[in-house]
C-alpha positions in Angstrom: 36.4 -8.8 -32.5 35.5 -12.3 -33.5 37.3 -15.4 -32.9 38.0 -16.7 -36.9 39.3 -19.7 -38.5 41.5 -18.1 -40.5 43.4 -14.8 -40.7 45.7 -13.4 -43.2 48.2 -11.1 -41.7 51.3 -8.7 -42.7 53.7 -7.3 -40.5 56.3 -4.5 -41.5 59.3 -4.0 -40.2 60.7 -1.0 -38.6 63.2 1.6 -39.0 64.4 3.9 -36.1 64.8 7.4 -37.0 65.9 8.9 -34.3 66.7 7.6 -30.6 68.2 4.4 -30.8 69.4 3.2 -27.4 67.2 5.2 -25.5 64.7 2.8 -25.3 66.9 0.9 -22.7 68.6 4.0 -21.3 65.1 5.7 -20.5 64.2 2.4 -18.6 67.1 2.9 -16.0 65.2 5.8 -14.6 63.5 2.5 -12.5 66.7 3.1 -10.6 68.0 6.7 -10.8 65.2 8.9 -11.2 67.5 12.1 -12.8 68.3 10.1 -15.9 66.1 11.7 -18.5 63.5 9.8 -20.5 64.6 7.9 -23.6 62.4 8.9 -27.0 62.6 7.0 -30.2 60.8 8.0 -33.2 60.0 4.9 -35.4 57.8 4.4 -38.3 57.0 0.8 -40.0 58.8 -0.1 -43.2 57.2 -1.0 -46.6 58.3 -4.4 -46.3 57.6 -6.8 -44.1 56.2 -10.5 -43.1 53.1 -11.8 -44.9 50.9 -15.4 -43.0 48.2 -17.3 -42.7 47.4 -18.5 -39.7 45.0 -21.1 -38.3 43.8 -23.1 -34.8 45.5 -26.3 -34.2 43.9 -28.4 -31.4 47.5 -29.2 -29.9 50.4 -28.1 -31.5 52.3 -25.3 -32.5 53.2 -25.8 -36.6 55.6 -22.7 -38.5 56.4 -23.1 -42.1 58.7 -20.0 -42.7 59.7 -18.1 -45.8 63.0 -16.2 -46.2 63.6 -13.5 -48.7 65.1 -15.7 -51.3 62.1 -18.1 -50.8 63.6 -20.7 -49.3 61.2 -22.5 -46.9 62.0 -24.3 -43.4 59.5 -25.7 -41.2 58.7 -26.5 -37.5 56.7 -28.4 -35.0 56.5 -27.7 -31.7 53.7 -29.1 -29.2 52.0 -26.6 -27.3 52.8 -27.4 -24.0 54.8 -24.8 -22.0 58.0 -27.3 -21.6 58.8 -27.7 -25.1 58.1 -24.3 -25.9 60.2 -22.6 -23.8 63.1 -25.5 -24.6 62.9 -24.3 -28.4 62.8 -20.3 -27.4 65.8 -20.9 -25.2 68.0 -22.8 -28.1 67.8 -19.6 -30.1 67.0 -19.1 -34.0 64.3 -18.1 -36.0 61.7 -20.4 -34.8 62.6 -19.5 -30.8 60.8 -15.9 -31.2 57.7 -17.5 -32.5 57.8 -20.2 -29.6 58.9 -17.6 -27.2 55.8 -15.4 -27.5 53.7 -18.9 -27.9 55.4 -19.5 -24.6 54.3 -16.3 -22.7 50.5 -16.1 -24.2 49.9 -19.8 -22.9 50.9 -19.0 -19.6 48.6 -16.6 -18.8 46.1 -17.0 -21.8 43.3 -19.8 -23.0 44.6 -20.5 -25.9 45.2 -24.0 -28.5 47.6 -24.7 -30.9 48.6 -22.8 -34.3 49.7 -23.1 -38.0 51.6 -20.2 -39.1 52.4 -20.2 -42.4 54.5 -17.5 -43.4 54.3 -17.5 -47.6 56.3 -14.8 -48.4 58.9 -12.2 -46.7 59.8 -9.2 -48.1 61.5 -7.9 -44.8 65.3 -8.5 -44.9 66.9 -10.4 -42.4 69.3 -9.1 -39.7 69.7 -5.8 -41.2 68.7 -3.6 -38.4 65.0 -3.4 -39.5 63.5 -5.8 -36.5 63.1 -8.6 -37.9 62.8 -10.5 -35.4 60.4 -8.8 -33.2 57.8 -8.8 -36.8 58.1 -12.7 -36.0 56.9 -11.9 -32.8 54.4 -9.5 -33.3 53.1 -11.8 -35.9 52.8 -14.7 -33.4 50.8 -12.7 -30.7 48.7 -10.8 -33.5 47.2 -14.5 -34.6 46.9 -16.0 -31.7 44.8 -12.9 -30.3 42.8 -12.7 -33.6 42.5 -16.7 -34.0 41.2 -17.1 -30.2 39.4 -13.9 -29.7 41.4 -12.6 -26.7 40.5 -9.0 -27.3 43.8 -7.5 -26.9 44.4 -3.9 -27.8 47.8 -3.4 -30.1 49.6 -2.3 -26.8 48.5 -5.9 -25.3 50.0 -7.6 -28.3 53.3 -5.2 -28.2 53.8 -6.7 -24.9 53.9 -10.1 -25.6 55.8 -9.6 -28.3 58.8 -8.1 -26.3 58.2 -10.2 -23.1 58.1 -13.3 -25.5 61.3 -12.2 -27.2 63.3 -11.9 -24.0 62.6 -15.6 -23.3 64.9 -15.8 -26.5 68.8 -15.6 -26.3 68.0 -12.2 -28.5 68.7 -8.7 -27.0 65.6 -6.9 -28.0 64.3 -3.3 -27.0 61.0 -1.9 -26.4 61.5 0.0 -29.5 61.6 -2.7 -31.4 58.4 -3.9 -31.0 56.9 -0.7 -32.6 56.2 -2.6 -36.0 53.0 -3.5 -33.7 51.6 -0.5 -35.1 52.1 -0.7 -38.7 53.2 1.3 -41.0 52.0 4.6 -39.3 55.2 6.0 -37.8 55.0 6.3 -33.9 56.9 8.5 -30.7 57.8 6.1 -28.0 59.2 7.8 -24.8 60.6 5.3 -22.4 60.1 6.4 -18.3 61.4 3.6 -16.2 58.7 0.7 -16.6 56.8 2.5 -18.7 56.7 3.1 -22.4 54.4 5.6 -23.9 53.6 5.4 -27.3 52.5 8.3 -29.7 51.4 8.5 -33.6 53.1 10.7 -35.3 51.5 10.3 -39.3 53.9 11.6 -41.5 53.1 14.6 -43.8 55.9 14.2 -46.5 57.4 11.5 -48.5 60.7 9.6 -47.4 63.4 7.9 -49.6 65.7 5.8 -47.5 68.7 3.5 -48.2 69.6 1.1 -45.4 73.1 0.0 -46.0 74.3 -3.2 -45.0 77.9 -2.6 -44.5 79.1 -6.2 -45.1 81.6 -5.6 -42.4 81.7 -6.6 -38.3 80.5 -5.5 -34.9 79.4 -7.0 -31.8 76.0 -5.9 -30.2 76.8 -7.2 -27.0 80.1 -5.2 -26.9 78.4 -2.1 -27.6 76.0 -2.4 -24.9 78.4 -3.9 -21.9 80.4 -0.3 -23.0 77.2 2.2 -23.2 75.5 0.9 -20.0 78.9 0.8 -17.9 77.7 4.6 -17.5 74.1 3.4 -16.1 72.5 3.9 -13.5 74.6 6.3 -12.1 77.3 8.5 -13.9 80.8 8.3 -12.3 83.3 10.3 -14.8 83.0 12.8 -17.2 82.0 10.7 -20.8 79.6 8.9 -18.1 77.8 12.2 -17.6 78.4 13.3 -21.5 76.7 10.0 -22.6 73.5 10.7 -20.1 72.8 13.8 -21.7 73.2 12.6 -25.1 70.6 10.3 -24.5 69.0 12.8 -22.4 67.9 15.9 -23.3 70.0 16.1 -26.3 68.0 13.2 -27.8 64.4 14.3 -26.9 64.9 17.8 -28.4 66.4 16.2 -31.8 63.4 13.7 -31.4 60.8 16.7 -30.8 62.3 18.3 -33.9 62.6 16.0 -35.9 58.6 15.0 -35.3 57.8 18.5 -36.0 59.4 18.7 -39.7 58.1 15.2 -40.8 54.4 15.7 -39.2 53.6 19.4 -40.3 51.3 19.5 -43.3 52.8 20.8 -46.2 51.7 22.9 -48.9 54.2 22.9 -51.9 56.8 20.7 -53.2 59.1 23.0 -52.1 57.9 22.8 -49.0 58.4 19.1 -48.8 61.9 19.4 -50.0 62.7 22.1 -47.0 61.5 19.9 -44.5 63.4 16.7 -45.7 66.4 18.6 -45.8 66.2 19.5 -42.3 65.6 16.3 -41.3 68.5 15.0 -43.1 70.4 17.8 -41.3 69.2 16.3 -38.1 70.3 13.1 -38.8 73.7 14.4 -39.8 73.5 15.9 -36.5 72.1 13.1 -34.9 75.6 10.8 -35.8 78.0 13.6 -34.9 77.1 14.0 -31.6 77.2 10.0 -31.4 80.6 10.0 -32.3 81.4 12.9 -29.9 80.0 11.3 -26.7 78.9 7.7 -27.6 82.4 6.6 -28.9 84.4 6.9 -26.2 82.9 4.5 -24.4 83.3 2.0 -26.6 85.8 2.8 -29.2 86.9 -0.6 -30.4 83.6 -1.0 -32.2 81.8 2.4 -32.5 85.0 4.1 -34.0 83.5 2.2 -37.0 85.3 2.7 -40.2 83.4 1.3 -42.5 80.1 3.5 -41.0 81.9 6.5 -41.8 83.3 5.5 -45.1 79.5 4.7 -46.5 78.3 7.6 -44.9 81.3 10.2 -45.9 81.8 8.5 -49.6 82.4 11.1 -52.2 80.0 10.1 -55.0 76.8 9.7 -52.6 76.9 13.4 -51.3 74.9 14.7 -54.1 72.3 12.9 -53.9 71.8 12.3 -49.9 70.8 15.0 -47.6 72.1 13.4 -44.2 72.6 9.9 -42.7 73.6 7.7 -39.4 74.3 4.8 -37.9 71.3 2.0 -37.3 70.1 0.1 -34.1 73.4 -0.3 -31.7 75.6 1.4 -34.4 79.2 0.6 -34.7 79.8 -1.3 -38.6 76.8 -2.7 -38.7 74.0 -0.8 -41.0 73.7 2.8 -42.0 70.8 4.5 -42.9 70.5 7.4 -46.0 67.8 9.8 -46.8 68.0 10.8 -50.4 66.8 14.0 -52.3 64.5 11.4 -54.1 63.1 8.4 -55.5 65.4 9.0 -58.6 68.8 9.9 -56.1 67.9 6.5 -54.1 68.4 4.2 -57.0 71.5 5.9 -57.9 72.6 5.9 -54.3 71.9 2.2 -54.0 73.9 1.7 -57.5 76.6 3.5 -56.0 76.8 2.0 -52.9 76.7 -1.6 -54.2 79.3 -1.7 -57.0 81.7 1.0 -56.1 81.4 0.3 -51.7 80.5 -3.1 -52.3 77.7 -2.9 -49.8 74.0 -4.1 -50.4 71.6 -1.6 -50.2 67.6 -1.5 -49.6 65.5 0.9 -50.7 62.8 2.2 -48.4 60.1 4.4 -49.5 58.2 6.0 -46.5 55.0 7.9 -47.2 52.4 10.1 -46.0 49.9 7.9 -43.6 47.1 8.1 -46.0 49.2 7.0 -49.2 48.4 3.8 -51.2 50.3 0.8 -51.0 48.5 -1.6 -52.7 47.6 -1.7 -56.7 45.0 -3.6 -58.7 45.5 -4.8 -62.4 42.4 -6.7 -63.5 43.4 -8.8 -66.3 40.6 -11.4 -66.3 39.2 -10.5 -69.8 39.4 -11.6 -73.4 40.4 -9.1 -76.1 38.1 -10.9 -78.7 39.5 -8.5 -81.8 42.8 -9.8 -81.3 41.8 -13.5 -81.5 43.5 -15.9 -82.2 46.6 -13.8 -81.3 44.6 -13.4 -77.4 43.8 -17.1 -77.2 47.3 -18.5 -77.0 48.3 -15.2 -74.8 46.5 -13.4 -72.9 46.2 -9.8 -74.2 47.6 -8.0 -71.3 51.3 -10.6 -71.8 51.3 -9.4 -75.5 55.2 -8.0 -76.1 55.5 -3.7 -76.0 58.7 -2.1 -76.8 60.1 -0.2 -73.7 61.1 2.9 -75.3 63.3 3.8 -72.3 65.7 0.8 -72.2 64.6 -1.1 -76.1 63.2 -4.3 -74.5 60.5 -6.1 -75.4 58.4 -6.5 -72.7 54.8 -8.2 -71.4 52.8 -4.9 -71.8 51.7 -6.1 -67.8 55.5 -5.7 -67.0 55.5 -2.3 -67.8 52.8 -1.7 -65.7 54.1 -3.8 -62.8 57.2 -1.9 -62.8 55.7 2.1 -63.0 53.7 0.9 -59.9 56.7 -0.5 -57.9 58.7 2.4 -59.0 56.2 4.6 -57.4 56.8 3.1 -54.1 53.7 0.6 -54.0 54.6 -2.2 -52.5 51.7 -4.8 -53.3 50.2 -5.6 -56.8 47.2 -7.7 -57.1 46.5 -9.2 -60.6 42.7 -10.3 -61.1 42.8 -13.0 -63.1 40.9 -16.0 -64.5 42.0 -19.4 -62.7 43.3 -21.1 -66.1 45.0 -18.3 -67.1 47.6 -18.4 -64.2 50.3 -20.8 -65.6 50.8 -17.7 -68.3 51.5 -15.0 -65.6 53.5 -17.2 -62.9 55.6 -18.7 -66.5 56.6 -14.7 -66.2 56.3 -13.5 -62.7 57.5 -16.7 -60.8 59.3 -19.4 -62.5 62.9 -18.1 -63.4 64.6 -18.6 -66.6 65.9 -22.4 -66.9 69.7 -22.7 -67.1 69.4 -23.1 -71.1 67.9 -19.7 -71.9 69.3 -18.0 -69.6 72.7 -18.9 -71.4 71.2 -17.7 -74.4 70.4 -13.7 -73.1 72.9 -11.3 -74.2 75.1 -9.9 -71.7 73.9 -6.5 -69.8 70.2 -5.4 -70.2 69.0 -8.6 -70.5 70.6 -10.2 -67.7 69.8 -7.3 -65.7 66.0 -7.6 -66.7 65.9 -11.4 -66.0 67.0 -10.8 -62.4 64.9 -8.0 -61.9 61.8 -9.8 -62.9 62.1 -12.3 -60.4 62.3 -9.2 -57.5 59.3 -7.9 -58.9 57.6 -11.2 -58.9 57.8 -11.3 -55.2 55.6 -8.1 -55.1 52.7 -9.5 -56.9 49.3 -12.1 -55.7 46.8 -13.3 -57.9 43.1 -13.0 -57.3 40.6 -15.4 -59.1 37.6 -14.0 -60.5 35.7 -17.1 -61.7 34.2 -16.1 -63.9 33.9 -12.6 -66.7 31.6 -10.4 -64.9 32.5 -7.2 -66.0 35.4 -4.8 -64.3 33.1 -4.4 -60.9 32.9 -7.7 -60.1 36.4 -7.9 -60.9 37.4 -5.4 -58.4 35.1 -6.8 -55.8 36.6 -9.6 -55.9 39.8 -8.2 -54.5 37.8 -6.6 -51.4 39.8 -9.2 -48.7 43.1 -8.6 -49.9 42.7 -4.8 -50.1 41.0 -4.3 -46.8 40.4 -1.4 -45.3 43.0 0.4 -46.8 43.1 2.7 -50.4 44.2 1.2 -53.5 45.1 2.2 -56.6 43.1 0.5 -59.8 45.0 0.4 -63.0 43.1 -1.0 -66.2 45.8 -3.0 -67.7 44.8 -3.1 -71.5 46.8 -0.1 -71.5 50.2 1.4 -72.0 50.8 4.7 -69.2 53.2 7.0 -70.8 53.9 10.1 -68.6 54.8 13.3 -70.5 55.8 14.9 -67.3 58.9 14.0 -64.6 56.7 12.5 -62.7 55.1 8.7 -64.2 51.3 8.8 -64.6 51.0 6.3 -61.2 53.1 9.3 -59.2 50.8 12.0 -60.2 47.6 9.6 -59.0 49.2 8.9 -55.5 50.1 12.5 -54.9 46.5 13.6 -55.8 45.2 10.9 -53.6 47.4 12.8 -50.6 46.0 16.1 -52.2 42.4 15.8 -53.3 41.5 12.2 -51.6 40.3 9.9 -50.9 38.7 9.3 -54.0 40.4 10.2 -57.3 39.6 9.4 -61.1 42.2 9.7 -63.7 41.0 11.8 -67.0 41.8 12.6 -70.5 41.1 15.4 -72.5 39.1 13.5 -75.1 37.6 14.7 -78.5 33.8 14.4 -79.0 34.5 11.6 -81.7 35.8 9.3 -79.3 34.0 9.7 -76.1 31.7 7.0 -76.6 34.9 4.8 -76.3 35.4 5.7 -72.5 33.6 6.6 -69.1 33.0 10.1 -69.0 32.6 12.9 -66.1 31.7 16.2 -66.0 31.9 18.8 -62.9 33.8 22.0 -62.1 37.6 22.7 -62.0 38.8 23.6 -58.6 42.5 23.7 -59.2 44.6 23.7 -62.1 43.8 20.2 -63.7 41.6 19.1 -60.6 38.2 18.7 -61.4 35.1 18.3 -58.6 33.5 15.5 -59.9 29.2 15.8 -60.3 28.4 13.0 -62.6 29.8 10.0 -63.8 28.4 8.4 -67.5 30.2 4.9 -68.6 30.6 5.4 -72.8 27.9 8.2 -73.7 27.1 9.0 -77.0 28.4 11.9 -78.7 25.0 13.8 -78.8 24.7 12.7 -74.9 28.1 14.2 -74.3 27.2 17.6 -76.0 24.2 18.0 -74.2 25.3 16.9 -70.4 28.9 16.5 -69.9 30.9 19.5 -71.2 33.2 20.7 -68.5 33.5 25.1 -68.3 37.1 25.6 -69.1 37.6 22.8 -71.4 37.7 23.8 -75.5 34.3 22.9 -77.2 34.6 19.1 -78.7 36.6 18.0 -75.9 35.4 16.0 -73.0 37.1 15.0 -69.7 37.4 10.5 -69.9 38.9 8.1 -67.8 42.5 7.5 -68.1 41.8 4.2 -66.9 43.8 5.1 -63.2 41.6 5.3 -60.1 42.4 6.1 -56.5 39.8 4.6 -54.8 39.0 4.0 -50.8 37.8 1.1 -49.7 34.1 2.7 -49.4 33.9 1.8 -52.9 33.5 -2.1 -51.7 30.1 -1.6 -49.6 28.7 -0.1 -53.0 30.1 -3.3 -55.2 29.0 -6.0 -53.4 25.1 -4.7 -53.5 25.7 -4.8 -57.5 27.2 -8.1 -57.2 24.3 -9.5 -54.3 21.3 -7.6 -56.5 23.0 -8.9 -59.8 22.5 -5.3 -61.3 24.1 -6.0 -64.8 24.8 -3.2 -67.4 23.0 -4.2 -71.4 26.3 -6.0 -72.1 25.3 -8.3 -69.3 28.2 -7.2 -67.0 28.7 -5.8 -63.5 30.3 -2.3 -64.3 32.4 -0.3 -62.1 30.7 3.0 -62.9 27.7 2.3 -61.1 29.2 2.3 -58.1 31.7 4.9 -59.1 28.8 7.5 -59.3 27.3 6.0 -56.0 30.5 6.8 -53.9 31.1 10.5 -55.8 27.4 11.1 -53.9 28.2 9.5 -50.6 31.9 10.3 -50.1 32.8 12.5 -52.9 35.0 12.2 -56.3 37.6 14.6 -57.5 39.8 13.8 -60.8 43.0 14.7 -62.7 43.9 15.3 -65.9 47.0 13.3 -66.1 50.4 14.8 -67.9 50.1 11.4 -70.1 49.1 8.8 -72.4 47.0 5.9 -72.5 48.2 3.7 -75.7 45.8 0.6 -76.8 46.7 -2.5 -78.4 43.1 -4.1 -78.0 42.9 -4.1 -81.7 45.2 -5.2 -84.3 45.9 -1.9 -85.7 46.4 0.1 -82.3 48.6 -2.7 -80.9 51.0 -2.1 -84.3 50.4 1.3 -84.1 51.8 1.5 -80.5 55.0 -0.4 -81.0 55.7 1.4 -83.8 55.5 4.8 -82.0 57.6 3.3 -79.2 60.2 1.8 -81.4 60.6 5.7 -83.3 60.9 7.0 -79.5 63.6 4.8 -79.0 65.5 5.4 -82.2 64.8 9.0 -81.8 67.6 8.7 -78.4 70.2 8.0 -80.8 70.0 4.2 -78.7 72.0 1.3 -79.8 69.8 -1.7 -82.0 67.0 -3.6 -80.2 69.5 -7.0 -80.0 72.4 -5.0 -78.6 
């Protein structure tokens, strides 16, 4: 590693599944070698702490972000005496100062600007919020001055620079450190092991803020009254709760969610299990854990989310978070369709506030592209006062009339992704932040009808917070386009989504879920397909290749917009009826190998006859080095690139929605 100048960073937060309190309780063995280990099995959460972070020859400088995005800011010189004196005072800035604090004690290291643009991580809600500050302080120092620290070395300043705070952390805190990839920590006296543990099925999660009271420090002066050394009965009960009772749930638990699976059915066995175990898990708390503490781990309000009625259908187990007691409660739903109605139900009939958590299998996407940098010139002059991919599309589901980019937007945050990165050209961006960014003034808002609308103003703004803009400079064709996002994406897979189209599944699952779970399937590289007639082929890139699963095709060649005759003669796929030809949908799963292979087109200025630096190149270039399967999505692609499509489309979407039996369009 490099020292850098500047380094843009994310931290996630984390969620304990299993273990809390063990993490302490395991480190008492430094006194009392027959207490048992402590084991905590953690993964990182989908949200989380975004920065950028550069030197500063002598002072420590943090502009921070909350969820809301409200900013506060901070200077602190970097001298040991007035960093500890702002770590001691408590608050959000004293985690950052507190690791600043430990590092410049024992490292060579200058100042710092942290700039923390936006946080998606909520606050105080049991997902370790704190210790992602912290984390994110020793991660930039170590990458800004080169200090060659492994993850473990940056763990550990993380926790030793949060106990200079007033906070009471735990080592498992400090596990957002590695990412999201979910981790074992086992806890053995002063040392702390640490494990991956990549998980093999999808997880939908609700962490519940109760909205109620407890006290942390009350809990723990109860719970470690029985450590080091057990002197009555509940004493000796709580040692093997957090014993061997914990470290077989643990090793169970890290069975069922890191065994590959081969169905769907097999998924859903194993996530019932698991929300068995957590069940389980918050039983046995009560039994042994309670007594000990009863004043706040009695916790009515706990046991009222998790016991409530109208939730039981649609959750398969649940528990307490962090120190427990009425404080936050965690739910693992059947699904990503029982989690939002979980997280309805919890907020208007318990009057709690939910957050919905989607954990995946270690390989799956996160992030999503959407170039929108080009100009639909047969819709001009309609596509030079709006840009094509902002022209209005009925939503047939819900009869608003929405930016057809919103409807993309929200499929792909639906789906669990987390990130969406929009490449677009630089004078075109007051037209998407006018939608993604700036809310409603006070005067139109007025003027929405009540329900839907409302609803959709709000929920705009949420899904605003999801999305960065990449400039292209200038219209270089869709390669160049997705090169250009090559340091936001990283190493990591991404899912490319042309957005000149509508995606309309014709299955339960959207057209976005069936690409990410053939990325987990038939990865790492996926294209999207149509069954396509001959008489249109010439409209769309085109593969051919071998089916080696129902609708999974092993992709050998890939043609951008043959000709019909071209088609005939080299790209009919065995099992496909005569005429019909296998074209992208315009949905790719792609790894980031496909970036190597773009920015040789973009250095060698290899340009297609429409003068353009195409994707397909390079698409063909990474089925021969790394391999390219595809799907033939349950689903259509709808244009409006032409005047004719673009009314055709809304006028089969506004028969779909009349077809429901829905109320009118201004209801």
């Amino acid at each position: 590693m490099e020292a850098v100048d500047v380094v843009d960073l994310f931290v996630p937060g984390r969620v304990c599944l299993l273990g809390e309190h063990t993490d302490w309780s395991g480190g008492f063995r430094r006194f009392n070698k027959a207490i048992d280990p402590g084991a905590t099995l953690v993964t990182g959460t989908n949200t989380g702490l975004f920065a950028r972070c550069k030197k500063h020859p002598s002072m420590l400088i943090v502009t921070s972000t909350d969820n809301d995005g409200n900013q506060d800011h901070c200077e602190v010189a970097m001298t040991l005496p007035a960093l500890l004196k702002v770590a001691e005072e408590g608050g959000h800035f004293s985690y950052i100062c507190g690791v600043a604090y430990k590092m410049l004690e024992e490292k060579k290291i200058g100042g710092l600007v942290l700039d923390n643009y936006r946080t998606t991580l909520p606050l105080k809600k049991g997902l370790s919020s704190s210790a992602a500050v912290c984390v994110l302080t020793a991660r930039a120092l170590n990458k800004l001055y080169d200090l060659r620290m492994t993850v473990r070395g940056e763990m550990e300043y993380a926790y030793q620079g949060e106990l200079v705070t007033p906070s009471q952390c735990g080592r498992l805190d400090q596990a957002c450190a590695f990412g999201s990839t979910p981790v074992v920590m086992r806890y053995n006296g002063e040392f702390t092991s640490v494990e991956k543990a990549p998980l093999a099925i999808d997880l939908h999660v609700v962490i519940v803020d109760l909205c109620a009271q407890k006290s942390t420090v009350e809990i723990l002066t109860g719970l470690q009254a029985a450590y080091p050394h057990a002197t009555t009965a509940d004493h000796r009960d709580l040692h093997k709760l957090f014993g061997v009772t914990n470290l077989d749930l643990v090793a169970r638990a890290v069975k069922l969610v890191t065994t590959p699976v081969a169905s769907a059915e097999e998924a859903d066995a194993a996530r019932k299990e698991l929300g068995a175990l957590l069940t389980e898990s918050q039983r046995l708390f009560d039994l042994y854990a309670t007594p000990l503490c009863p004043s706040q781990l009695t916790a009515p309000v706990l046991h009222r989310c998790l016991s409530y009625p109208a939730i039981q259908p649609y959750i398969l187990g649940g528990k307490g978070v962090g120190s427990q007691g009425d404080g936050t409660a965690q739910l693992l739903c059947r699904d990503s369709a029982a989690q939002r109605i979980v997280a309805e139900i919890v907020k208007e009939e318990l009057s709690m506030e939910p957050l919905l958590l989607h954990l995946r299998p270690s390989s799956a996407i996160q992030t999503a592209v959407i170039p929108a940098g080009g100009f639909a010139g047969r819709l001009f002059p309609g596509s030079h006062a709006c840009k094509t991919e902002l022209f209005p599309v009925l939503d047939p589901t819900d009869g608003l009339c929405k930016p057809l980019l919103l409807h993309t937007i929200e499929m792909l945050l639906d789906a669990g992704l987390e990130r969406v990165l929009i490449v677009i050209q630089e004078d075109d961006l007051i037209q998407f932040e006018r939608l993604l960014e700036a809310p409603l003034t006070a005067s139109r808002a007025a003027k929405l009808p009540e329900g839907r609308h409302v609803t959709a103003a709000r929920k705009i703004v949420d899904m605003g917070r999801h999305v960065e803009f990449v400039f292209q400079g200038q219209q270089s064709g869709l390669g160049h386009a997705v090169y250009k996002t090559r340091d936001k994406v990283g190493e990591n897979p991404f899912l490319l989504v042309l957005g000149h189209h509508l995606y309309m599944s014709a299955s339960g699952r959207s057209c976005v879920q069936q690409m990410l779970d053939a990325h987990i399937v038939h990865g790492p590289n996926v294209i999207g397909l149509k069954q396509t007639p001959e008489v249109d082929v010439a409209q769309f890139g085109t593969v051919t290749g071998s089916f080696v699963a129902d609708h999974v095709l092993n992709v050998t060649k890939v043609v951008e917009k043959p000709t019909a005759s071209y088609a005939k003669e080299n790209l009919h796929v065995t099992g496909m009826p005569p005429g019909e030809y296998a074209t992208a949908f315009g949905m790719y799963a792609l790894s980031a190998d496909i970036f190597p292979l773009l920015e040789a087109h973009v250095r060698d200025d290899l340009r297609d006859a429409a003068g353009c630096i195409g994707l397909t190149p390079a698409l063909d270039q990474l089925r021969q080095q790394h391999g390219l399967n595809g799907i033939i999505v349950e689903g259509e692609r709808l244009a409006i690139g032409e005047p004719e499509t673009f009314v055709e489309t809304n006028s089969k979407l506004l028969q779909m929605y009349r077809d429901k039996g829905c109320p009118g369009l201004g209801a």
